[in-house]
N, C-alpha and C positions, 0 to 999 in steps of 0.2 A: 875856548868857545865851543859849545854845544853843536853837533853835529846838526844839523838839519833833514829831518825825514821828512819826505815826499810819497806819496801816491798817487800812480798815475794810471788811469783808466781808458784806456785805449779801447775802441771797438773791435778788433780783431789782429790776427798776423799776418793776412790772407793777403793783402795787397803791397804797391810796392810805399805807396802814401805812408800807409800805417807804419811800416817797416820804417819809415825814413824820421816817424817822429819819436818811434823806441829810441835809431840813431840817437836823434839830436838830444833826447831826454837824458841820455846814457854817457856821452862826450859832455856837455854842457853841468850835471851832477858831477862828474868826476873832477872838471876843470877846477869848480870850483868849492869845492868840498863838503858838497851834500848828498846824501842817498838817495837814492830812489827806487823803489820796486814798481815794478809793472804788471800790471794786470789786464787783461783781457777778458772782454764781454762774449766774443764770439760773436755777436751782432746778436745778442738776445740782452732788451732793455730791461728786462726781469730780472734777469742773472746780474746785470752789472748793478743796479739797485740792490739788489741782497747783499754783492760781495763788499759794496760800499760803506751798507750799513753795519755790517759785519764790522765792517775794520773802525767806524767811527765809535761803534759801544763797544768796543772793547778796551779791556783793563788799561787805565790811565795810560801806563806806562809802553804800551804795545801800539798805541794810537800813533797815528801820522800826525806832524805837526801841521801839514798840509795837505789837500788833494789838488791833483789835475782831472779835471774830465772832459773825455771827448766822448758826449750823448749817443748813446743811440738811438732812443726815441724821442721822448720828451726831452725839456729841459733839464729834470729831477729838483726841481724844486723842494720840495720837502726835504732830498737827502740831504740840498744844500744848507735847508734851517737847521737839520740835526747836526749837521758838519759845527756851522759855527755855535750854534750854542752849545757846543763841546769845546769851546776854543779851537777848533782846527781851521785854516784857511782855507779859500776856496777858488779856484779857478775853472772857469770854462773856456774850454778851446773848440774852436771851427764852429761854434754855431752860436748867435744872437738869443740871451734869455732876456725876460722882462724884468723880474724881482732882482737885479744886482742892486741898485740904487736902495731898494728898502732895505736888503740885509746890508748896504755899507753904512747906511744912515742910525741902525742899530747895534751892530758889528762893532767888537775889537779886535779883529784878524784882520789882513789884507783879503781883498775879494775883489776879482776883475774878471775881466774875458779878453783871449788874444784867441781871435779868428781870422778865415781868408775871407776877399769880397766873394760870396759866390754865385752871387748875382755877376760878375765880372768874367767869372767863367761862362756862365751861358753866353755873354756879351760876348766875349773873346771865340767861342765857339761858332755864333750867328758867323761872325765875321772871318773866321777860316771856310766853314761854307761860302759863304759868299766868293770869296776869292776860289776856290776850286770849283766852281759850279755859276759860272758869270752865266749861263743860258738858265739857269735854274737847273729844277729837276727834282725827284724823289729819293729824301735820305732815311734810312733805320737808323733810329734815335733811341739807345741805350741807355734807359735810365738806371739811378741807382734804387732803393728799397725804397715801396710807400711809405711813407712818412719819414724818410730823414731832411734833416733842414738842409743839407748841401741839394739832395738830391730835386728838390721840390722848388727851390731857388734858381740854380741851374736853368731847372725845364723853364719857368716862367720866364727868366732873362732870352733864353734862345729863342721862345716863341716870340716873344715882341719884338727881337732883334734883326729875326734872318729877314731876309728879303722875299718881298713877297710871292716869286715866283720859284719858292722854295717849300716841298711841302715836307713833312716829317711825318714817317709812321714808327709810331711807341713802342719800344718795346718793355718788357721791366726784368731788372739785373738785380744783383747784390755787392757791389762791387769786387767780386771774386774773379776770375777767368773764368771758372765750370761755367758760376751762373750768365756769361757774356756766351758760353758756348750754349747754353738749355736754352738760351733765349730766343736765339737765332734754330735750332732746332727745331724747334716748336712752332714756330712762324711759318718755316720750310715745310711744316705739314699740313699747315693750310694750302687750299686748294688754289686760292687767290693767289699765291706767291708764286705761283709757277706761273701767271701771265705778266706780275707785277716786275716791272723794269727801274731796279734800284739804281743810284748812282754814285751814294756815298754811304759807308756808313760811320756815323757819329756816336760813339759813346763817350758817359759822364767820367767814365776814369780806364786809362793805359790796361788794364787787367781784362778788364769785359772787350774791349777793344781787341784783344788777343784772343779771347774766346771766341767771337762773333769772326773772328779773320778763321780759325782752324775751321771751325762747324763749313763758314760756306768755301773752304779750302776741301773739304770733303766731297762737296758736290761737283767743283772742276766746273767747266763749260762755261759759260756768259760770267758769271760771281768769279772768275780767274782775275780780273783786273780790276775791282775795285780801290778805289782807296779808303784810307781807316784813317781816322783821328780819336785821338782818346783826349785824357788829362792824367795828370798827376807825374810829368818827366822831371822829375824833383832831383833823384840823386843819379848816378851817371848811369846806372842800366839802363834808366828810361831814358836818356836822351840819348843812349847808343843805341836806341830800339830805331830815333829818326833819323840818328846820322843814316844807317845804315839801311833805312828806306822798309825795314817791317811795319812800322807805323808813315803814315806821309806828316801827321802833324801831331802836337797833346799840345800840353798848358804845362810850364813848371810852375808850383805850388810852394810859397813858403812852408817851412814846419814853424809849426806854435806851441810843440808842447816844450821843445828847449827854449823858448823864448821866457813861457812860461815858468820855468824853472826857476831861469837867470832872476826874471819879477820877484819873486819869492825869496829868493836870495836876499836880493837889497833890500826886498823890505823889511826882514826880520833880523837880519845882518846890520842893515847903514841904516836902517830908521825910514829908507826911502820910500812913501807911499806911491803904490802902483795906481795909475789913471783906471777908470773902472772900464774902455773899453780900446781896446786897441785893436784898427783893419790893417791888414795885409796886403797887399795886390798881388796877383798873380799877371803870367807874363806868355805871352804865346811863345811856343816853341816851332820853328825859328820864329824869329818875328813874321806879322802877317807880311808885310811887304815882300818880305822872300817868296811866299807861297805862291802869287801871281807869277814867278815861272815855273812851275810846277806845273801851272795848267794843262802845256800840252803832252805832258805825262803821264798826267790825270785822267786824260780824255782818250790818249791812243788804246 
């Protein structure tokens, strides 16, 4: 039986998420005996649109029988119509497109999308605020890049989630560490922030969360005791990050891009047609129940 080639499009290697779904891409190909190369965007939607199409026109035989992509701006639409009217397959991971239904309606490939809730993350986030911060109070809120679909999902679930004697001021990240650390930086230089009395700070993923802890670890004095919540405690560094109390809380995150693989498998493998859209949940780390003692650790 023909080996199965995959492509898989990952937005960068910069964090521990992405790192975790190279993992699973890498373990999950190997288990079951298909290839897969990996590539990375770097978080420019330009670049990963070029290197996509790049690989979709070229010589018959050099083609991927499939891609994975996890977007970094858009959906990519279009690479996805040149995908399949190459025969190649098509999947999206971690973010919700609109045309899968038209390309499976005209489609002889498989084509789905396995993403997380990430409206569930902002909810899951509302609600570890909540639980550390029962008086309320003012948290720096760590987003990820304008315009990504996690990041822009997130923000809107935590807004309508947290409680309303919770206020949030924005900051914007890339989901890196530096950019968690430039973020908070740059805040620090505003004039405001030397009167502004923070109490939590909340970023979209474990990484910026780190960066935003060293930046106001620099400064010392009142910012010595905060607490930090991130997301993405997916593989054991990030959750040794809470056992061991550098983070107070995150989110673990399913990986979808070896889920994604596994789909692909059966269906070119066992005939098995993959569903066009399958959600994920993500899970508070610890559960939120635990967090309510934490409080007055939180607070001394």
């Amino acid at each position: 039986m023909k080996k199965l080639k995959l492509l898989v499009s990952l937005v960068n290697s910069e964090n521990d998420y992405q790192r975790e779904q190279a993992r699973s891409v890498t373990e999950m190909a190997e288990r079951l005996g298909a290839e897969a190369k990996i590539i990375y965007a770097d978080g420019d939607a330009i670049n990963q649109s070029q290197h996509l199409l790049d690989a979709i026109q070229s010589a018959p035989e050099a083609r991927p029988d499939a891609i994975i992509c996890h977007p970094v701006g858009t959906g990519l639409s279009q690479v996805a119509r040149a995908a399949v009217s190459n025969g190649i397959g098509w999947a999206v991971v971690n973010r919700e497109v609109d045309y899968l239904s038209e390309l499976r309606a005209n489609g002889k490939v498989p084509i789905f999308c396995v993403t997380v809730d990430q409206e569930e993350v902002g909810r899951i986030q509302a609600r570890q605020i909540a639980a550390l911060l029962p008086q309320g109070g003012l948290v720096l809120y760590i987003q990820g890049p304008s315009g990504a679909f996690s990041a822009e999902q997130r923000t809107i679930a935590v807004e309508r989630a947290k409680p309303t004697n919770v206020q949030l001021r924005m900051l914007r990240g890339r989901f890196t560490e530096v950019s968690g650390y430039h973020a908070v930086k740059s805040w620090l230089r505003l004039s405001t922030s030397r009167q502004t009395q923070v109490h939590l700070v909340c970023s979209q993923n474990d990484n910026m969360a780190l960066g935003a802890k060293k930046a106001l670890a620099e400064e010392g004095g009142r910012w010595a005791d905060l607490a930090f919540i991130g997301c993405d405690a997916s593989g054991t560094a990030g959750q040794d990050r809470v056992k061991r109390g550098i983070l107070t809380a995150s989110i673990s995150l399913p990986t979808t891009a070896g889920l994604a693989v596994e789909t692909f498998v059966r269906a070119y493998q066992g005939g098995t047609p993959p569903q066009e859209l399958t959600v994920l949940k993500p899970v508070s780390f610890p559960p939120e129940t635990q967090l309510l003692a934490l409080v007055p650790a939180a607070k001394a």
